[in-house]
N, C-alpha and C positions, 0 to 999 in steps of 0.2 A: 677542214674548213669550219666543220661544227664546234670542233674544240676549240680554236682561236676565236670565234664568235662569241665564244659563253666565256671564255678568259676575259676578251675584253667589256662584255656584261656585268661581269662580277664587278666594276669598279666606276671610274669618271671617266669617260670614253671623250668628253670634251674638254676634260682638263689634261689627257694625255696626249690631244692634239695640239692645244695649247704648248704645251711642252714640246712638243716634237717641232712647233713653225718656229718656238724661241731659239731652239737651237739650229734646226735646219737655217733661219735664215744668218743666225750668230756666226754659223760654220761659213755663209757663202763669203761675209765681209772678212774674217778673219786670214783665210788663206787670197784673197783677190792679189796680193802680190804675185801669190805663183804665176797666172796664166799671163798680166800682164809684163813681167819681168822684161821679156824679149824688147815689149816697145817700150818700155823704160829706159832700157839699155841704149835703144837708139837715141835719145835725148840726152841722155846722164851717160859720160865716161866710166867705168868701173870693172874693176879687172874681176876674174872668176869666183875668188875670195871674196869681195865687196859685194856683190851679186848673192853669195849661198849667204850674206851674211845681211843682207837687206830682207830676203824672203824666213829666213828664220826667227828675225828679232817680234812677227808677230808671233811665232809658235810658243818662243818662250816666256811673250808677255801673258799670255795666257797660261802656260804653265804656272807660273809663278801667281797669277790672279787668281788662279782656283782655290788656292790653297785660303785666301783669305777671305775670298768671295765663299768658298764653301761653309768656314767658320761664321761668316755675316748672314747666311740660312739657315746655319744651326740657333741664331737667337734673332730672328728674326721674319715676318710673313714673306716667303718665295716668291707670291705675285709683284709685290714692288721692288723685291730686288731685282727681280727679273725685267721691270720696268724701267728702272735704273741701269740696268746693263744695257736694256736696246738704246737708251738713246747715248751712251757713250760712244758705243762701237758706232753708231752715224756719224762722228764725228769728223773722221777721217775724208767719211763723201760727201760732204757738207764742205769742209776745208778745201779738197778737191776739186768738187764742180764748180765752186765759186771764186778759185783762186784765177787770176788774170793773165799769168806765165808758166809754165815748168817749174815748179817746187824743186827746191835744192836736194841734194842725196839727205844731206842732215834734217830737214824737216819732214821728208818720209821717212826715216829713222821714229821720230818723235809719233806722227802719225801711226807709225808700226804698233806702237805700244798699246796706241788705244785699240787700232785691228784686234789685240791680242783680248780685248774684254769679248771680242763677241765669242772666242772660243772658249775665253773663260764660262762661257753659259751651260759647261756642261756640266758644273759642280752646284748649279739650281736647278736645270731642267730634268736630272735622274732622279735627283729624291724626291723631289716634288710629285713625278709622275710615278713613282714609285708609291708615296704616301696615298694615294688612291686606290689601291687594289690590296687584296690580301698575297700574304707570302709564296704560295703556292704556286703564283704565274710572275714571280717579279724581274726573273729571267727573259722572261718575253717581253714584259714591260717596258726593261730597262732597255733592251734590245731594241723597240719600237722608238721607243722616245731617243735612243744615239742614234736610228737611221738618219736622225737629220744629219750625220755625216754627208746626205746627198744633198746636203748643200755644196758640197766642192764640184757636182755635174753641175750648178749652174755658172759656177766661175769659167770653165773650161767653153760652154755653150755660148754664156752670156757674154763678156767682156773682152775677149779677144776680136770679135766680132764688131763690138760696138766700139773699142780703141781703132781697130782699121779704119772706121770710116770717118771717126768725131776725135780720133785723141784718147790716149789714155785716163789722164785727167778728167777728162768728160765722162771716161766708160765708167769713171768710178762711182761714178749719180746715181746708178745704175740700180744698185743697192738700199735705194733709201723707198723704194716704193715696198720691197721685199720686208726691210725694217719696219713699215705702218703697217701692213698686215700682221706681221706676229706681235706689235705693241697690243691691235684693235685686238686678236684671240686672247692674251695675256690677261685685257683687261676686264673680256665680258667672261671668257671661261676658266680660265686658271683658278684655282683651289688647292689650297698647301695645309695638309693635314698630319703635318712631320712635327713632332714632339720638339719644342724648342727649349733651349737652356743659354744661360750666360747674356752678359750684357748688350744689349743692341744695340747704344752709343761708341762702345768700346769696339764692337766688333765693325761697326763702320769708321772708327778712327783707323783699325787697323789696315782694312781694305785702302784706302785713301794712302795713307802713309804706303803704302806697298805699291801702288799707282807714281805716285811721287818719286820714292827711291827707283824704281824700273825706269823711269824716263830722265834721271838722275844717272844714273849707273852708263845706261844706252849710252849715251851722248859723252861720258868719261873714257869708255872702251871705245868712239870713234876716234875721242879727242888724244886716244895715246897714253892715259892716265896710268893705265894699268900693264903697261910697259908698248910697245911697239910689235906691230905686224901681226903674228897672230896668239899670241901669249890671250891678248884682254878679251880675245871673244873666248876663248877657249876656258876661262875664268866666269865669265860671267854669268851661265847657269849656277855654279858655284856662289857667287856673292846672289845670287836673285832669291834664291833658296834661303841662303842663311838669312837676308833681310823677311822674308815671310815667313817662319821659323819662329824669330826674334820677336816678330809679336803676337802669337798668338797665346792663348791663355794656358799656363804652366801646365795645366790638367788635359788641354788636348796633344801636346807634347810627349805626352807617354806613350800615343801609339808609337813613335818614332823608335821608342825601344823595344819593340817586338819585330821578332827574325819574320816574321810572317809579314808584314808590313812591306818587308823589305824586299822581298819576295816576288811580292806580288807589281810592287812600283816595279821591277825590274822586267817583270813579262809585259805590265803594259807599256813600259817606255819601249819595245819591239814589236806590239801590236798596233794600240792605237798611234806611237812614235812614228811608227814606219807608214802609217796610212797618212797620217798628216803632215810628215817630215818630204815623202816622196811626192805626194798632193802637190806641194811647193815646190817640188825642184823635176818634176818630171818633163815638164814641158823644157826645162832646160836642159834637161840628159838625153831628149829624142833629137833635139834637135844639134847637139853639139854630134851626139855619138851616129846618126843616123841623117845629118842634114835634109831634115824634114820639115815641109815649111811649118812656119807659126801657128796659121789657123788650123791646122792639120795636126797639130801636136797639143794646139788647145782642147778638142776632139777626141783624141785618144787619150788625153788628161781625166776628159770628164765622164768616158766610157768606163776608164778604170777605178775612177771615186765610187760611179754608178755602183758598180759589181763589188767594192767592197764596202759600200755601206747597204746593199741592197739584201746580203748574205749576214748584217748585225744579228739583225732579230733572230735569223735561221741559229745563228751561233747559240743566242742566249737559249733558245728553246731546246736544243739538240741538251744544253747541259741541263737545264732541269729534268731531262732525262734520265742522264748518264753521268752529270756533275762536271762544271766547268774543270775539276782537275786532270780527269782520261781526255778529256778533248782537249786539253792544252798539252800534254804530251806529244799529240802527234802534231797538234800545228805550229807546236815550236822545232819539231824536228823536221816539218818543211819547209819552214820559213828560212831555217838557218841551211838548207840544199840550196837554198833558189839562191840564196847568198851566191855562197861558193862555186855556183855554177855559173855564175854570172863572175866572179873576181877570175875563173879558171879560163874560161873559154869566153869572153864578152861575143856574145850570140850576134848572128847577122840580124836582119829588121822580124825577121818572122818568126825566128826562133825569141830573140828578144821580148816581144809583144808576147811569146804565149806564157815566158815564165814570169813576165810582169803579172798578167792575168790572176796567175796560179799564185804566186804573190799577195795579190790584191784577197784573192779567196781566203786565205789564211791570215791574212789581216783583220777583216772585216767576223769572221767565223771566232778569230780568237780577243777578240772585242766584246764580241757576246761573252764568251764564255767565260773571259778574267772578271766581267759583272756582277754573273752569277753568284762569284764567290764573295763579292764584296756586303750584300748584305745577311749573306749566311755568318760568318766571322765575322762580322762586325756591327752585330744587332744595335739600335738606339744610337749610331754615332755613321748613321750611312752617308749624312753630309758632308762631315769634317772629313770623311775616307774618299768618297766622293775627289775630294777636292784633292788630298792628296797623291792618291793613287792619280788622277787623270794629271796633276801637275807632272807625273812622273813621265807620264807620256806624252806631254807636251815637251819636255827638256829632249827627250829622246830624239820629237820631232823638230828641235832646233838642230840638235846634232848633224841630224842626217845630212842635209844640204850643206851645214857648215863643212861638216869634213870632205862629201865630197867637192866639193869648189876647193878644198887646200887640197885634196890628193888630186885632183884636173889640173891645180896651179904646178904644182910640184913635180909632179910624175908622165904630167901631160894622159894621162888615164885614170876612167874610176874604180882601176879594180885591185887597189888598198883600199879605197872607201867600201864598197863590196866584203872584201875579205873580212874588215874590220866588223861590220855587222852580225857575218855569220858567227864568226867567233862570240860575240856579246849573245845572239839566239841559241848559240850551243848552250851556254854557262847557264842561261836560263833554261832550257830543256833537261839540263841535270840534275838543276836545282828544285824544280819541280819532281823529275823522278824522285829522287830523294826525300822530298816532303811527302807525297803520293799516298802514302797509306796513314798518313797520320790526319792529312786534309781530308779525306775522304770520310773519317769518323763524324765531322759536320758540315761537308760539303752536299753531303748525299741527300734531296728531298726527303721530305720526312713521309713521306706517302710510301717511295722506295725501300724506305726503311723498316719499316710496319712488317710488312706480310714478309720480308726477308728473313727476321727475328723469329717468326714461326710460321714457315710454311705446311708442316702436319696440320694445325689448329686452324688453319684455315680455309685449309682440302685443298691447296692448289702452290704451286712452284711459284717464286717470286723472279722476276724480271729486274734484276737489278743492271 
């Protein structure tokens, strides 16, 4: 306890709060689809497919937004982008609570998109609160500041709850007293001390045009543009990418040619992917696979968000330890069991809930720990990485629900959707062995590093 005391002393202990209510509350509007899905469903017709593909289009709007939202931090002051994201993502419950009918499938479509800015918050609220502390704790940091992962406990608490008695549409209001608290900390505490470069006009043309193209895109893959059935969802993290890609400035583009880069988006599109991806579609898998009611599965929705963004921090700490690359060894190699044991055996309700749990643990654990590594590798550009790497894990977490609603439509079971995951956390558990000794040369704090180099001259063993 004395040591996380004096971590968070050494820096802005109010602007990493700041940070953490931006994103905590960015997190709760951005997945609010997942818990209300069931009663949306009862108003809006929509087969299994239209359902994984309504709760996903905010994950990938966000995915896709980081990437440019991240570049708009790199030349840019965090406290008002960050100001600028809150009141977008309100948009949604603004539209919602004051809309006078049930909104069409295609206008929550459009709505999705803007959802997806509040998750985009997580490619200004890391470096930001990272820019306040020295290097030494930025594992714990960063860890602190993405717990606001538990914003997805309030979704599961808050809105299933309040859709039962007032409408979903109403529950969605819900959200907007959440949003003035983290504008009012943004504005009195926030402090952004991240090195900035490149143009600030351009870089919010590019955000903007990316905004644009996604709500462009969205509405072409409902309309069939991109061929029929499920070809154009299955495309359109592909086109969302290339459009934020397209414009950002040629010189940030080069990370995209390092194998490392690629690497690393891959483990977190199965860490943070999987926490955000299942976040959204769990209360539809208890209830299909376990006909468990509604408010009961919004509950055990927000139990399981709890436990893996509660275990962030733990993660990031555990690797400034030991280095986010030994801890993602092993929690890609549980993540991708819990898979497989789930696509081999789909578990009854109680074995089910405990490997979701166990799931959940190694989500939120290897969230910290892919952090870690981001601004070890990737000194002076921890925004733009920021953004990319968490886009990666936003694409991950559209997948997820997408595929399973086509393997539910198709197979009538999720356990191709299952298999197919563990297989993608194997490829990434190899690919990490494989890198393991080359990452570890500056992955390793430099504290750990010291006394290892000469433990004779120092009179004592180093604890590596």
């Amino acid at each position: 306890m004395t040591t996380l005391l004096n971590s968070l002393k050494s820096g802005n202990w109010r602007a990493l709060l700041a940070c953490f209510l931006y994103f905590d509350t960015g997190f709760t509007v951005w997945v609010m689809f997942g818990p209300l899905a069931p009663f949306i469903h009862k108003d809006i017709a929509m087969s299994p497919a239209q359902l994984g593909f309504l709760v996903a289009v905010p994950v990938l709007a966000a995915a896709i937004l980081r990437v440019t939202l991240g570049n708009l931090y790199q030349a840019y002051d965090g406290r008002r982008v960050a100001l600028m994201g809150v009141a977008l993502s309100a948009i949604p419950s603004v539209v919602l609570l004051l809309s006078p009918a049930a909104p069409s499938y295609t206008l929550l479509l459009v709505l999705g998109v803007f959802l997806g800015v509040g998750g985009a918050s997580f490619a200004v609220a890391l470096p930001m609160a990272g820019s306040n502390y020295p290097p030494k704790v930025q594992g714990l940091v960063l860890g602190l500041a993405a717990a606001g992962n538990i914003g997805a406990v309030l979704d599961g608490f808050m809105f299933p709850g309040i859709a039962d008695h007032f409408g979903w549409a109403r529950a969605a209001g819900a959200a907007l007293p959440l949003l003035g608290i983290a504008a009012l900390a943004l504005y009195f505490w926030a402090h952004d001390l991240g090195v900035k470069s490149g143009s600030a006009p351009r870089a919010l043309g590019s955000f903007l045009i990316t905004l644009g193209g996604l709500l462009v895109l969205v509405l072409a893959v409902h309309g069939g543009v991109f061929g029929a059935g499920k070809t154009g969802v299955l495309l359109l993290p592909l086109l969302g990418a290339l459009l934020a890609i397209a414009v950002l400035p040629a010189h940030y583009r080069s990370v995209l040619t390092e194998g490392d880069t690629w690497v690393v988006m891959l483990v977190y599109s199965i860490t943070f992917g999987g926490f955000v991806g299942m976040s959204s579609y769990v209360t539809t898998l208890l209830i299909s696979l376990y006909q468990m009611p509604k408010l009961e599965a919004g509950l055990f929705m927000s139990l399981l968000a709890f436990i893996g963004a509660l275990v962030r921090p733990i993660g990031g700490l555990v690797a400034d330890r030991i280095s986010g690359v030994r801890a993602l060894v092993l929690l890609l190699a549980a993540i991708a069991a819990c898979d497989f044991l789930f696509a081999i055996w789909m578990p009854p309700l109680g074995a089910g809930i405990a490997i979701l749990v166990i799931t959940y643990l190694c989500f939120g654990l290897g969230n910290g720990a892919t952090f870690q590594l981001v601004p070890q590798r990737w000194k002076g550009r921890t925004g733009l990485m920021s953004g990319i790497v968490g886009a990666a894990g936003g694409i991950g977490g559209f997948y997820l629900p997408v595929i399973m609603g086509i393997a539910k439509e198709s197979t009538g079971s999720y356990q191709m959707g299952f298999a197919t995951f563990g297989g993608i956390a194997t490829l990434a558990f190899a690919l990490v062995v494989l890198h393991r000794t080359r990452w570890l040369e500056w992955a390793l704090p430099k504290e750990t590093l010291v006394p290892a180099a000469a433990p004779q001259r120092a009179g004592m063993s180093a604890d590596v």
